[in-house]
mmCIF file of the N, C-alpha and C atoms, coordinates in Angstrom:
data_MODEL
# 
_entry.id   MODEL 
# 
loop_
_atom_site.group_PDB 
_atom_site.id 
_atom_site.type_symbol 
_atom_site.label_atom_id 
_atom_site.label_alt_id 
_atom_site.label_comp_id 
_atom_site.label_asym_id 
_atom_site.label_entity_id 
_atom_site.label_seq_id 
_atom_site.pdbx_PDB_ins_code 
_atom_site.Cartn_x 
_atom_site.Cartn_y 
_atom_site.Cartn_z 
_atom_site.occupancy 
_atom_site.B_iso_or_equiv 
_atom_site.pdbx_formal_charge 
_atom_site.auth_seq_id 
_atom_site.auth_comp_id 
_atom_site.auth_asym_id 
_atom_site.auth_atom_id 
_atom_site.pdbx_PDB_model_num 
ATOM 1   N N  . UNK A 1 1  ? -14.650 1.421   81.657 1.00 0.00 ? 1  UNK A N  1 
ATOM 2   C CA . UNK A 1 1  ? -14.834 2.751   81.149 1.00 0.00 ? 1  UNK A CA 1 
ATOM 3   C C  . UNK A 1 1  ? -14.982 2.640   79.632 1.00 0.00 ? 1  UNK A C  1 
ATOM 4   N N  . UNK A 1 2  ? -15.619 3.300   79.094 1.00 0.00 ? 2  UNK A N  1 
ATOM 5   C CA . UNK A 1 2  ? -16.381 3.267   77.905 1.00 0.00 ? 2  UNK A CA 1 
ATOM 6   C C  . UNK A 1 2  ? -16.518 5.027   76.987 1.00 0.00 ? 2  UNK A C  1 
ATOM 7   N N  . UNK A 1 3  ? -15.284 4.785   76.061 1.00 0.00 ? 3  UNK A N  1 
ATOM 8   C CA . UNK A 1 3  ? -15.237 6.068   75.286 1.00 0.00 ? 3  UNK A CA 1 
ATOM 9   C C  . UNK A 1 3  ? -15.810 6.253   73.851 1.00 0.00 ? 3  UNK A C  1 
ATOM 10  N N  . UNK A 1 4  ? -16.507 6.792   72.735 1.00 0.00 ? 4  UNK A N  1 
ATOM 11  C CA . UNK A 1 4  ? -16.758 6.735   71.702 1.00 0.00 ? 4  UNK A CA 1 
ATOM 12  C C  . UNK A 1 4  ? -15.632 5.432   70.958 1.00 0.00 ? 4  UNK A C  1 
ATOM 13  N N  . UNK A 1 5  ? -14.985 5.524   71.271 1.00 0.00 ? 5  UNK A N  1 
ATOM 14  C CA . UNK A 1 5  ? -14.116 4.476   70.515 1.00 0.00 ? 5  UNK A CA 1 
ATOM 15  C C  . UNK A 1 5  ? -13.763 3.224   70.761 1.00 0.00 ? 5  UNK A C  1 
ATOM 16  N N  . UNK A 1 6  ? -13.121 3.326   71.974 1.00 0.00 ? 6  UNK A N  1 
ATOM 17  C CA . UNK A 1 6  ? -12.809 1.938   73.028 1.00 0.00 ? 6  UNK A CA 1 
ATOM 18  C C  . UNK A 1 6  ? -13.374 1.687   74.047 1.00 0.00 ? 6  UNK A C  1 
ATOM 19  N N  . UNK A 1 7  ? -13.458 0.601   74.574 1.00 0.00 ? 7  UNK A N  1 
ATOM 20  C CA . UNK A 1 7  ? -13.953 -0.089  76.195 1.00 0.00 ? 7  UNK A CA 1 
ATOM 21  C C  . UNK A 1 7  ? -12.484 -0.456  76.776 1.00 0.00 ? 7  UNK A C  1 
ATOM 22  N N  . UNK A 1 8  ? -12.348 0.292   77.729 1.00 0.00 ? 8  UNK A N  1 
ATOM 23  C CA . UNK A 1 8  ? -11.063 -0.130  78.567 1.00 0.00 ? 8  UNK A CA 1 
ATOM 24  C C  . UNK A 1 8  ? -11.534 -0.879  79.795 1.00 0.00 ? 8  UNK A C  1 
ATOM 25  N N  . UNK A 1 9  ? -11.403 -2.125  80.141 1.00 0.00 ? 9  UNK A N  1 
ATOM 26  C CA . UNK A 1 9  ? -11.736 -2.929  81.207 1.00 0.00 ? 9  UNK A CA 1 
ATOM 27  C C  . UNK A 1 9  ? -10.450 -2.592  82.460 1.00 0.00 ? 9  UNK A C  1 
ATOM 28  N N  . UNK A 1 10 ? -10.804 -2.727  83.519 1.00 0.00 ? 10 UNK A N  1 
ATOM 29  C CA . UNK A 1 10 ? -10.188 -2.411  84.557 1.00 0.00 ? 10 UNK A CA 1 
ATOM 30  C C  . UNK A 1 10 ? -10.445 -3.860  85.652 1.00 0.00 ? 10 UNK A C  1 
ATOM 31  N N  . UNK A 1 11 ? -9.815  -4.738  85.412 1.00 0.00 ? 11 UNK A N  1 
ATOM 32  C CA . UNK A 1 11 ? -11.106 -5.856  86.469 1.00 0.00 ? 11 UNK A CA 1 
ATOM 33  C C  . UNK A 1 11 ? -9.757  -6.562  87.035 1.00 0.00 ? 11 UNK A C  1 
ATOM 34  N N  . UNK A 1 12 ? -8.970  -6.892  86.776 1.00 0.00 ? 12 UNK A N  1 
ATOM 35  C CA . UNK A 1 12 ? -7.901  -7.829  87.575 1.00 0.00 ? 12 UNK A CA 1 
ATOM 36  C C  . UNK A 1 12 ? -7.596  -7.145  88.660 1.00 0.00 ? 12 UNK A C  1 
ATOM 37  N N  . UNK A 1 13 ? -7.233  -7.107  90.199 1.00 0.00 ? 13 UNK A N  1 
ATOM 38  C CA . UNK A 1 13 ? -7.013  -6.604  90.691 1.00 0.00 ? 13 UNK A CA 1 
ATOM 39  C C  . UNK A 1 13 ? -6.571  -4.551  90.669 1.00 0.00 ? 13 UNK A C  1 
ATOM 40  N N  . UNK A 1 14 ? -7.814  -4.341  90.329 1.00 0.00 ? 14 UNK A N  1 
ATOM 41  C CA . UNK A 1 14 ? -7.750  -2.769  89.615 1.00 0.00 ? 14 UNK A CA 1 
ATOM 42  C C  . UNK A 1 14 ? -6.920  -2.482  88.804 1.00 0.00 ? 14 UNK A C  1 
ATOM 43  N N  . UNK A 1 15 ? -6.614  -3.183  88.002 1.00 0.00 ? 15 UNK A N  1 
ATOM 44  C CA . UNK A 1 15 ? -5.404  -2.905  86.888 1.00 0.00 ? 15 UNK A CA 1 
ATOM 45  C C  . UNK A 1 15 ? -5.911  -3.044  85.255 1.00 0.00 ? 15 UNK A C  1 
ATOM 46  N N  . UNK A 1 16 ? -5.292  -2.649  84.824 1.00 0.00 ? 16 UNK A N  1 
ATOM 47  C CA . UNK A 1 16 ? -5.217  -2.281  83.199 1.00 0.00 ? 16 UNK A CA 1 
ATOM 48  C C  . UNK A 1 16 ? -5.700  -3.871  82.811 1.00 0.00 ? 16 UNK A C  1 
ATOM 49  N N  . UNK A 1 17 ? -6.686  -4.281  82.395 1.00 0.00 ? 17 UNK A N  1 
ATOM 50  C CA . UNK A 1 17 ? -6.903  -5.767  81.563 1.00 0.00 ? 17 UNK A CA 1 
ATOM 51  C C  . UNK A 1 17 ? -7.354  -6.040  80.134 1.00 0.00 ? 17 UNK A C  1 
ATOM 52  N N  . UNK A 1 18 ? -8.016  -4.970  79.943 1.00 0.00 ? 18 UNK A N  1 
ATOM 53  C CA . UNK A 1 18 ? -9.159  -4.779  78.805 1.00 0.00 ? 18 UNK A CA 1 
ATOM 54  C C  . UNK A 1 18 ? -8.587  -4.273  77.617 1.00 0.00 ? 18 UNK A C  1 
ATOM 55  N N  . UNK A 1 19 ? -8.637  -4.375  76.581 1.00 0.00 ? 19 UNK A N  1 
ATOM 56  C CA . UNK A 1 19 ? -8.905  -2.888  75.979 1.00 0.00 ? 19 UNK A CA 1 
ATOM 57  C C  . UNK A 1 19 ? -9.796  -3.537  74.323 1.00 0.00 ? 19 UNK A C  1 
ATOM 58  N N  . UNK A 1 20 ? -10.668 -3.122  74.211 1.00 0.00 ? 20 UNK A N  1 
ATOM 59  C CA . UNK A 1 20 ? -11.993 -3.308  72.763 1.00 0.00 ? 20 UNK A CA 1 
ATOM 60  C C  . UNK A 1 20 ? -12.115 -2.134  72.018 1.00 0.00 ? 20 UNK A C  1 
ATOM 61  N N  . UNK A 1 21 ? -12.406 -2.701  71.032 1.00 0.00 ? 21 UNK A N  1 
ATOM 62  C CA . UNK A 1 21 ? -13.029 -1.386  69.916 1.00 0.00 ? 21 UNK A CA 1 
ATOM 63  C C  . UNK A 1 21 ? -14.293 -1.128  70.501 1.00 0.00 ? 21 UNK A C  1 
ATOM 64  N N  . UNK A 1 22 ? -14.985 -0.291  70.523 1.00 0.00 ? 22 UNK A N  1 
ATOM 65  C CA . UNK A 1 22 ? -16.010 0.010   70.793 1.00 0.00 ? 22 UNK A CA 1 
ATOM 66  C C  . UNK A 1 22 ? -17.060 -0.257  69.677 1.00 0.00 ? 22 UNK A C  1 
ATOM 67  N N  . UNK A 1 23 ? -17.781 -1.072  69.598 1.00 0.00 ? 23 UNK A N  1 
ATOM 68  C CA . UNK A 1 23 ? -19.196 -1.071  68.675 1.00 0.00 ? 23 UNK A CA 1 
ATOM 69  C C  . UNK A 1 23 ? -18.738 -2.082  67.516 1.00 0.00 ? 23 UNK A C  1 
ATOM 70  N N  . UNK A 1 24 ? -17.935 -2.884  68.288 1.00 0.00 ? 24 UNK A N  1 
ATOM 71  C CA . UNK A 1 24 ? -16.939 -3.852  67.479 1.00 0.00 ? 24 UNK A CA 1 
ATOM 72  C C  . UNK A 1 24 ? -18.023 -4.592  66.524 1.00 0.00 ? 24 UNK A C  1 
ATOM 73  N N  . UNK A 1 25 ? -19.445 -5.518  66.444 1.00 0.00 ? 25 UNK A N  1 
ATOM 74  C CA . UNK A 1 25 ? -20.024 -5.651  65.916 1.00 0.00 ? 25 UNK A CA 1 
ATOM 75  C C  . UNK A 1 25 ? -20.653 -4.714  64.468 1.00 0.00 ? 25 UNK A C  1 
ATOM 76  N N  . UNK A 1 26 ? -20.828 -3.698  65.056 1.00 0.00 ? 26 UNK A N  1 
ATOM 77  C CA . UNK A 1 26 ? -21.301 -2.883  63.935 1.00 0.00 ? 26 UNK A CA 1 
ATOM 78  C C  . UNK A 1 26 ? -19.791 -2.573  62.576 1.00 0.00 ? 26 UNK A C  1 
ATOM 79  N N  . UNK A 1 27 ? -18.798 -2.401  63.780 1.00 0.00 ? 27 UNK A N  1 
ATOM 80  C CA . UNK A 1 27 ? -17.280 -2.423  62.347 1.00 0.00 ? 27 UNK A CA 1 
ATOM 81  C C  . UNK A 1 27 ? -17.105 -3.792  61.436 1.00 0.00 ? 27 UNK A C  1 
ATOM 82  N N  . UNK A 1 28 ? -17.296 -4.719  62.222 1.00 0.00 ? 28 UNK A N  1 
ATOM 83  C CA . UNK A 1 28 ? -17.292 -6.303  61.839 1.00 0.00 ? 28 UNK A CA 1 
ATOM 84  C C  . UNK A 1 28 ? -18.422 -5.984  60.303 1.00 0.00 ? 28 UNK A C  1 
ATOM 85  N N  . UNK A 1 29 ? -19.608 -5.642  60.664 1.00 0.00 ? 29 UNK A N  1 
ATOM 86  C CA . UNK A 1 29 ? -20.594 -5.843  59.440 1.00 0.00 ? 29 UNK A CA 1 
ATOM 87  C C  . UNK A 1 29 ? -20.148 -4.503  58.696 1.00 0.00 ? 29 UNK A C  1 
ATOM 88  N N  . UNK A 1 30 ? -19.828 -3.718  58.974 1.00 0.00 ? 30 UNK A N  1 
ATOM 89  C CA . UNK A 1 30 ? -19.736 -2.593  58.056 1.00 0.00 ? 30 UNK A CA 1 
ATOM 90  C C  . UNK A 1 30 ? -18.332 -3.050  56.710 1.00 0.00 ? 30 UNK A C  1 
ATOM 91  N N  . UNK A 1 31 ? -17.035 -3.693  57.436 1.00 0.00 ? 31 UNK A N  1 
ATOM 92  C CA . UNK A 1 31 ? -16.484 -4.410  57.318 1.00 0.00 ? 31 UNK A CA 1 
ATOM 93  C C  . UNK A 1 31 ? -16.653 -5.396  56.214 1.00 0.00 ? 31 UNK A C  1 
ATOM 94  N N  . UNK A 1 32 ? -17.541 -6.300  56.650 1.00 0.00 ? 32 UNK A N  1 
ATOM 95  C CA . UNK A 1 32 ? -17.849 -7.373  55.745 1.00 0.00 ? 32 UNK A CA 1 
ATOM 96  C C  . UNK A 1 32 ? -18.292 -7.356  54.864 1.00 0.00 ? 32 UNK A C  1 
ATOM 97  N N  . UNK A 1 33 ? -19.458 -6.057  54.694 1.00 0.00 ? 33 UNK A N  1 
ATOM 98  C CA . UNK A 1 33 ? -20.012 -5.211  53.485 1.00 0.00 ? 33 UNK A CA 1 
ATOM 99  C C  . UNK A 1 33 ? -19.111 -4.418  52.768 1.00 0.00 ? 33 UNK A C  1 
ATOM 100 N N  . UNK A 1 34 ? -18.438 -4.181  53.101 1.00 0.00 ? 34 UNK A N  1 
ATOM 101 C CA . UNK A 1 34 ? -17.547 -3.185  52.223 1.00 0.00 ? 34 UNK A CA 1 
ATOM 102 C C  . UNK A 1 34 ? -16.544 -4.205  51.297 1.00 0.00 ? 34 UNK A C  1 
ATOM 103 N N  . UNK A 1 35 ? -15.821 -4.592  52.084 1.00 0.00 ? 35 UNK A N  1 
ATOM 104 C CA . UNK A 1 35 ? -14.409 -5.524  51.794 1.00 0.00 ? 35 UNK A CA 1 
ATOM 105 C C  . UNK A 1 35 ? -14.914 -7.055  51.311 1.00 0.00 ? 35 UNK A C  1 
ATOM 106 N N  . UNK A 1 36 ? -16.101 -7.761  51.596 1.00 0.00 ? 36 UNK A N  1 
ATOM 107 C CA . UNK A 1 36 ? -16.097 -9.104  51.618 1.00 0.00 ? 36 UNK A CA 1 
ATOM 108 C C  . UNK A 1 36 ? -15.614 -10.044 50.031 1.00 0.00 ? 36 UNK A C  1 
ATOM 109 N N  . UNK A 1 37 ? -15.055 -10.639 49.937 1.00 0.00 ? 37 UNK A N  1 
ATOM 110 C CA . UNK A 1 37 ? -14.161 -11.119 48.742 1.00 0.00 ? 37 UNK A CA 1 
ATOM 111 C C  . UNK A 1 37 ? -14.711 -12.634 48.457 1.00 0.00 ? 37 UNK A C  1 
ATOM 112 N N  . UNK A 1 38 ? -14.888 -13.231 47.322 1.00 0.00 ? 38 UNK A N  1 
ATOM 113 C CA . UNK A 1 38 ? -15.458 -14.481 47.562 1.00 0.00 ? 38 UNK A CA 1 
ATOM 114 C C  . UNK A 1 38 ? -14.471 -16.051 48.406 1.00 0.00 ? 38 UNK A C  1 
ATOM 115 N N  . UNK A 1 39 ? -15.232 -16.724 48.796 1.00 0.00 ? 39 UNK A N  1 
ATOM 116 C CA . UNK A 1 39 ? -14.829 -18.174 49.275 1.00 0.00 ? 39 UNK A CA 1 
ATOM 117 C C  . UNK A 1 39 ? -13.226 -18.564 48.557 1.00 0.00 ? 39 UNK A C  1 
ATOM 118 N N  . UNK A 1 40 ? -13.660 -18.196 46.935 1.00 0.00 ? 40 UNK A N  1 
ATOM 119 C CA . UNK A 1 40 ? -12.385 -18.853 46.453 1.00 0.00 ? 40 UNK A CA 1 
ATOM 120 C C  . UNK A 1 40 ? -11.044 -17.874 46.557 1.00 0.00 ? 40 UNK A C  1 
ATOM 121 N N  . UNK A 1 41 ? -11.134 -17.001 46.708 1.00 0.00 ? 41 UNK A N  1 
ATOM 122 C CA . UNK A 1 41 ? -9.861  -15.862 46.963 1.00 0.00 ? 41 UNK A CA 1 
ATOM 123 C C  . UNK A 1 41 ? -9.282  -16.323 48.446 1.00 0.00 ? 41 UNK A C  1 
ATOM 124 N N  . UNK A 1 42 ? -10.450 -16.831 49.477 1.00 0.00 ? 42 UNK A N  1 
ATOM 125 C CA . UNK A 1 42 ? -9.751  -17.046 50.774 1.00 0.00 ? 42 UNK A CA 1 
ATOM 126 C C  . UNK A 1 42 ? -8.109  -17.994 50.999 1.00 0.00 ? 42 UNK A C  1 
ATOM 127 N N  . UNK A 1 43 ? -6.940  -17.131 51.555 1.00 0.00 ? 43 UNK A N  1 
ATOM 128 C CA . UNK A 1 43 ? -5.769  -17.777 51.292 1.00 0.00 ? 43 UNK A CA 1 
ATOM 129 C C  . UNK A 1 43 ? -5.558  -18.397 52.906 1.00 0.00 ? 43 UNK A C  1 
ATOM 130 N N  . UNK A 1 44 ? -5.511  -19.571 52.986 1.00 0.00 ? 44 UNK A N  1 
ATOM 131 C CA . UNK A 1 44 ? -5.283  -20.178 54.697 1.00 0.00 ? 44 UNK A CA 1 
ATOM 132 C C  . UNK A 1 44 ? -3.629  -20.169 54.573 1.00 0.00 ? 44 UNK A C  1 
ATOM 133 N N  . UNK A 1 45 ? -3.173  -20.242 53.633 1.00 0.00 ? 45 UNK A N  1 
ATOM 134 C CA . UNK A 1 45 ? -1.710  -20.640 53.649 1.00 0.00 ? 45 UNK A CA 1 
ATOM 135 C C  . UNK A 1 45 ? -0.627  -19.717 54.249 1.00 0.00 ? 45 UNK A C  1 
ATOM 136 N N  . UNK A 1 46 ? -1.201  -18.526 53.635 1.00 0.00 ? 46 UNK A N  1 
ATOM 137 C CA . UNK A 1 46 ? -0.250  -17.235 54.392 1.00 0.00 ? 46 UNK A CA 1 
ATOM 138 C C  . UNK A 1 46 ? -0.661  -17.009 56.066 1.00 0.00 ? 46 UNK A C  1 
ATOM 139 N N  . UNK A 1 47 ? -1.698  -17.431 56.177 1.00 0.00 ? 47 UNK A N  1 
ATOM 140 C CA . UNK A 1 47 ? -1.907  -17.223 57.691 1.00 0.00 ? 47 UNK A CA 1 
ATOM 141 C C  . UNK A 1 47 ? -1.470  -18.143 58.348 1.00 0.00 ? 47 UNK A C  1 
ATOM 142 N N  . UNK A 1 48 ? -1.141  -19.391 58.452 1.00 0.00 ? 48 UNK A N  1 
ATOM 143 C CA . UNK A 1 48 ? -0.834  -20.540 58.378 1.00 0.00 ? 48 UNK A CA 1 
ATOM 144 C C  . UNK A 1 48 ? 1.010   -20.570 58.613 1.00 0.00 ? 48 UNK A C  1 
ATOM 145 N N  . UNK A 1 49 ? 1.406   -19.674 57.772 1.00 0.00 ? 49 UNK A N  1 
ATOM 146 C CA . UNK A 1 49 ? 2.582   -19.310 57.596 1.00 0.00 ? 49 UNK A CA 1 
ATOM 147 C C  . UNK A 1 49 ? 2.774   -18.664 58.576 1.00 0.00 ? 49 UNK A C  1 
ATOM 148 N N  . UNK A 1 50 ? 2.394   -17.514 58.904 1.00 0.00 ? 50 UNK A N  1 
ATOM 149 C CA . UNK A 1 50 ? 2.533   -16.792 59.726 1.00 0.00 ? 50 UNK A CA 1 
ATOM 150 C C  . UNK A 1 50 ? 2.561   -17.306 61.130 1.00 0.00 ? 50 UNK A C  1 
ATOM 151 N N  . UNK A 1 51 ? 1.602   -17.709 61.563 1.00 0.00 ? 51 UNK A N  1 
ATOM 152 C CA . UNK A 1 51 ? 1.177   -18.505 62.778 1.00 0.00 ? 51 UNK A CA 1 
ATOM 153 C C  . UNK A 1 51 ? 2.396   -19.771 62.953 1.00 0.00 ? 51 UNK A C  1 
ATOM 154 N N  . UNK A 1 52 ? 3.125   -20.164 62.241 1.00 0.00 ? 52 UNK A N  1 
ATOM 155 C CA . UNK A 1 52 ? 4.223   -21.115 62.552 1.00 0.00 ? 52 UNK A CA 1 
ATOM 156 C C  . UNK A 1 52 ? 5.202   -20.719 62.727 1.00 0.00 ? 52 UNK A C  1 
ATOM 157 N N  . UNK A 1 53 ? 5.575   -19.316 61.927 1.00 0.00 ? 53 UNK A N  1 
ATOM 158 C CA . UNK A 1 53 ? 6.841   -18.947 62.320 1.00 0.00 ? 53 UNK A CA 1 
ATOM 159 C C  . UNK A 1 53 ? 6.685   -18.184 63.400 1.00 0.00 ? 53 UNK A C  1 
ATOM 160 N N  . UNK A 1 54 ? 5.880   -17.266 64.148 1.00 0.00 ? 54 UNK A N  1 
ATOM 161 C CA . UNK A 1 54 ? 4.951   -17.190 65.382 1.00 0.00 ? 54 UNK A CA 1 
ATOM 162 C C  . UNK A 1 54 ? 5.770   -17.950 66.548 1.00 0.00 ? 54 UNK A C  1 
ATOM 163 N N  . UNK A 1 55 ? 5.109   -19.395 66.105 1.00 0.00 ? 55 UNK A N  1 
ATOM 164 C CA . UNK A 1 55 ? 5.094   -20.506 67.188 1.00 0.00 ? 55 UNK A CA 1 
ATOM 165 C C  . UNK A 1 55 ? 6.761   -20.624 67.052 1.00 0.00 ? 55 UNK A C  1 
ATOM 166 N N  . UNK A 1 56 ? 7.369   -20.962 66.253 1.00 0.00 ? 56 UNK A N  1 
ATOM 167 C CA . UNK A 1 56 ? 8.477   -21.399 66.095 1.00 0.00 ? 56 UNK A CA 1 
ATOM 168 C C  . UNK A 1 56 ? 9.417   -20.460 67.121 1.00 0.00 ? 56 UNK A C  1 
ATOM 169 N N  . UNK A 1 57 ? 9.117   -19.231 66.802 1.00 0.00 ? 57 UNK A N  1 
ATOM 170 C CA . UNK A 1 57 ? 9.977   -18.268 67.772 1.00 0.00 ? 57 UNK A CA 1 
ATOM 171 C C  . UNK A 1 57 ? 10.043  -18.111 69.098 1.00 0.00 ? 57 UNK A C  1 
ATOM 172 N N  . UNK A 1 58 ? 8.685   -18.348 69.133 1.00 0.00 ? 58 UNK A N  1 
ATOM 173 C CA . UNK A 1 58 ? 8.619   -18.617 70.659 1.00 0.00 ? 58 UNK A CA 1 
ATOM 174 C C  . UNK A 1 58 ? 8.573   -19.935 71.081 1.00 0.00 ? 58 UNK A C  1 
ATOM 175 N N  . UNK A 1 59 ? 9.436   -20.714 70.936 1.00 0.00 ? 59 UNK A N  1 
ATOM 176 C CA . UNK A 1 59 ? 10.506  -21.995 70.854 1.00 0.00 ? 59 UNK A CA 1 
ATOM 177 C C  . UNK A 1 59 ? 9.461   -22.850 71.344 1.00 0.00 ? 59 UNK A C  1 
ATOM 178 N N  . UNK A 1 60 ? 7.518   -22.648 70.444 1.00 0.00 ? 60 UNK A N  1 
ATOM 179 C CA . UNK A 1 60 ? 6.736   -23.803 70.581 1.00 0.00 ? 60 UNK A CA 1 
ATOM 180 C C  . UNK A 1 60 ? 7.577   -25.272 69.392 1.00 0.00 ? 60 UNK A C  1 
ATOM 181 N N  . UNK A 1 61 ? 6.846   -26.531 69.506 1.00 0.00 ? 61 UNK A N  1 
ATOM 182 C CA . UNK A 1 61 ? 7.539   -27.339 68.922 1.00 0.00 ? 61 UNK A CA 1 
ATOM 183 C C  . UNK A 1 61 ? 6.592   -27.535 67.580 1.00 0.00 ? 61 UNK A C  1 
ATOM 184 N N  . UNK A 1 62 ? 6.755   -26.807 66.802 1.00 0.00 ? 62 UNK A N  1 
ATOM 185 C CA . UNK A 1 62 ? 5.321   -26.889 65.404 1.00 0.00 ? 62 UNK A CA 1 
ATOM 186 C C  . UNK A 1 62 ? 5.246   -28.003 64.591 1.00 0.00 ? 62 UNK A C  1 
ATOM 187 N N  . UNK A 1 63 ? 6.450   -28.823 64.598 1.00 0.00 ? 63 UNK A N  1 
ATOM 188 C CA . UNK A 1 63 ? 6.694   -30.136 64.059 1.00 0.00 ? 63 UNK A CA 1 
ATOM 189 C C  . UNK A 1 63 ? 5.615   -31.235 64.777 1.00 0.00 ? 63 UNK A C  1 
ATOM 190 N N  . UNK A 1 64 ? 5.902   -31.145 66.092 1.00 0.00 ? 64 UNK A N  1 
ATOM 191 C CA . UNK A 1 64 ? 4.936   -31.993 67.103 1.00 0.00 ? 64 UNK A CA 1 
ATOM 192 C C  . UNK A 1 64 ? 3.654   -31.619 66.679 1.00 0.00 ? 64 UNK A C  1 
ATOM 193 N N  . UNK A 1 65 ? 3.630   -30.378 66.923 1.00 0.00 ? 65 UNK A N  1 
ATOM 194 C CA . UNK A 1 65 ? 2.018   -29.964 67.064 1.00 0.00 ? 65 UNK A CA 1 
ATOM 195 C C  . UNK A 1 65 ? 1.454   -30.143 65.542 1.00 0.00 ? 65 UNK A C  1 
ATOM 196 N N  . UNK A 1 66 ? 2.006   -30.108 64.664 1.00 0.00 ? 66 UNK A N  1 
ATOM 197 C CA . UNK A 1 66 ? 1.130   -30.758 63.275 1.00 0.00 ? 66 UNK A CA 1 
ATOM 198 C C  . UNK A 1 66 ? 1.355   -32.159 63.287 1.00 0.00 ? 66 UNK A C  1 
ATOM 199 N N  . UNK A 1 67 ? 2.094   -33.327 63.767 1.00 0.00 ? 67 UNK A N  1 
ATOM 200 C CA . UNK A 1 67 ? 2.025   -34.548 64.021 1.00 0.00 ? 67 UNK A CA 1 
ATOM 201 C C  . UNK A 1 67 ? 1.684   -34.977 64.545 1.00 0.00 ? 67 UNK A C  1 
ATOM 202 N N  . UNK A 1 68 ? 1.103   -34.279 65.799 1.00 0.00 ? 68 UNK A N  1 
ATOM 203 C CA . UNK A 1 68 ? -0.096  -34.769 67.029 1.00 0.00 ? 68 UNK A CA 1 
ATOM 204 C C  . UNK A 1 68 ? -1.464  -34.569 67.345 1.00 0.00 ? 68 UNK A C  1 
ATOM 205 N N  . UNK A 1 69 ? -1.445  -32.861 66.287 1.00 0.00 ? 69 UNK A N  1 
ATOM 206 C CA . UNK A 1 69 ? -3.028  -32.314 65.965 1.00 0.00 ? 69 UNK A CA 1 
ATOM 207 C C  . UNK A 1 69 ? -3.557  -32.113 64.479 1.00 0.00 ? 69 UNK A C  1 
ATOM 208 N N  . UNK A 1 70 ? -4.734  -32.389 64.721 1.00 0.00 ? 70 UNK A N  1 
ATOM 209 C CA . UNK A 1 70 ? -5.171  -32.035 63.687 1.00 0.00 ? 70 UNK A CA 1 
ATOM 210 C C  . UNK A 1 70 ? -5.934  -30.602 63.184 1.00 0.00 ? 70 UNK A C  1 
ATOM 211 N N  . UNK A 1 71 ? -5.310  -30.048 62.217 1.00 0.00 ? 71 UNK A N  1 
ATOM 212 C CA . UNK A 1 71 ? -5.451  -28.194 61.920 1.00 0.00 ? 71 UNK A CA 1 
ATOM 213 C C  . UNK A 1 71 ? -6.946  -28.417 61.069 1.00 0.00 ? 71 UNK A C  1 
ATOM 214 N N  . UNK A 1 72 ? -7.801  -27.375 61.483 1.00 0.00 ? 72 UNK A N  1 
ATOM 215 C CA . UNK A 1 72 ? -8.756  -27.347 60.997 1.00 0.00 ? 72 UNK A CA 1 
ATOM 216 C C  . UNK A 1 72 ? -8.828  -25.616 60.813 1.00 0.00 ? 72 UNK A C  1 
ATOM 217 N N  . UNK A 1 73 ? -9.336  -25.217 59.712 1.00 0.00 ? 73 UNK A N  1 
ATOM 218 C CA . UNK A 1 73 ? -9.716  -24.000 59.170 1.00 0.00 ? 73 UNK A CA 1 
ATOM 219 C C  . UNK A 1 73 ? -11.073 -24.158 58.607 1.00 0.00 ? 73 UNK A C  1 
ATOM 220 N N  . UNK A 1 74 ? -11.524 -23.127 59.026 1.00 0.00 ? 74 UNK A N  1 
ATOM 221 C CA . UNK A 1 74 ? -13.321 -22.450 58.558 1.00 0.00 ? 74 UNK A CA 1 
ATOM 222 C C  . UNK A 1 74 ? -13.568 -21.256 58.063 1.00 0.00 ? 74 UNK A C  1 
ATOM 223 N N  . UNK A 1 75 ? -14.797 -20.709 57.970 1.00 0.00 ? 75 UNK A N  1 
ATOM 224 C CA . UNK A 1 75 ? -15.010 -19.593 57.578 1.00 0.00 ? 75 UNK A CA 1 
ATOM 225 C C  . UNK A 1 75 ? -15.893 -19.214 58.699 1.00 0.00 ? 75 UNK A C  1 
ATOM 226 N N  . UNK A 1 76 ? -16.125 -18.249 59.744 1.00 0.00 ? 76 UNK A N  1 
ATOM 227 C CA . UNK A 1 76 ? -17.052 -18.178 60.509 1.00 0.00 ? 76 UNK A CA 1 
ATOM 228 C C  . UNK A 1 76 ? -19.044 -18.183 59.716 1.00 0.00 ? 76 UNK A C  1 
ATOM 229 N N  . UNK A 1 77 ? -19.422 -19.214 60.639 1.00 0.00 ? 77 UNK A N  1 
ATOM 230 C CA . UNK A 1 77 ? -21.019 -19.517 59.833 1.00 0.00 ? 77 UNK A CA 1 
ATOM 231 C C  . UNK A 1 77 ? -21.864 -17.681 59.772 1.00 0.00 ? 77 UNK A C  1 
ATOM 232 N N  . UNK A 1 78 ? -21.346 -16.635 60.325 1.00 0.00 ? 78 UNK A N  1 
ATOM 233 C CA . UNK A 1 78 ? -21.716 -15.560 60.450 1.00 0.00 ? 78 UNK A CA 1 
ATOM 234 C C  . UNK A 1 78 ? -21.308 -14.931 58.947 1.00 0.00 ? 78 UNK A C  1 
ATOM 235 N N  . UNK A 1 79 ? -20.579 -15.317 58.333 1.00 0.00 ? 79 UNK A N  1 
ATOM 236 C CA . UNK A 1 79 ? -19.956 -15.012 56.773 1.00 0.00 ? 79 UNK A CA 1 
ATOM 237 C C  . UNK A 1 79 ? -19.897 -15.542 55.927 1.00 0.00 ? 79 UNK A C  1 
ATOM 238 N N  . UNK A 1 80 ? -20.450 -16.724 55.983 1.00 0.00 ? 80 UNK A N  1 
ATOM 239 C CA . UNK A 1 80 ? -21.230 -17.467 54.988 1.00 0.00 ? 80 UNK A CA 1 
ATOM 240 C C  . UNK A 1 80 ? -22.412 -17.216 54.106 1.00 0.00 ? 80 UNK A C  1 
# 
């Protein structure tokens, strides 16, 4: 189902699964035009931050997982 605003998906055994912005592309560029900030302002560290204490809480092992993987950060080639 599909309202001016959102797409609510209904597909797992008729139940609640979905839910999208509606016209999510067009907010993305409207978005990127309005707000876009240069390359060098981009901060990975606070997100980075975030995302560990994240993991940490939900008693993932973040010590392992930066000693066993390797973290890679980008910029999507669409915002370049």
């Amino acid at each position: 189902m599909t309202t001016s605003n959102y797409f609510y998906g209904v597909e797992q055994g008729y139940k609640f699964s979905e839910l999208t912005v509606a016209h999510y592309d067009e907010h993305c560029l409207e978005y990127y035009q309005k707000y876009r900030w240069p390359l060098s302002k981009l901060d990975t560290n606070t997100p980075y931050d975030l995302a560990t204490q994240w993991l940490t809480a939900s008693h993932m092992d973040v010590a392992a997982l930066n000693r066993e993987c390797d973290m890679h950060v980008s910029v999507s080639p669409l915002l370049e």
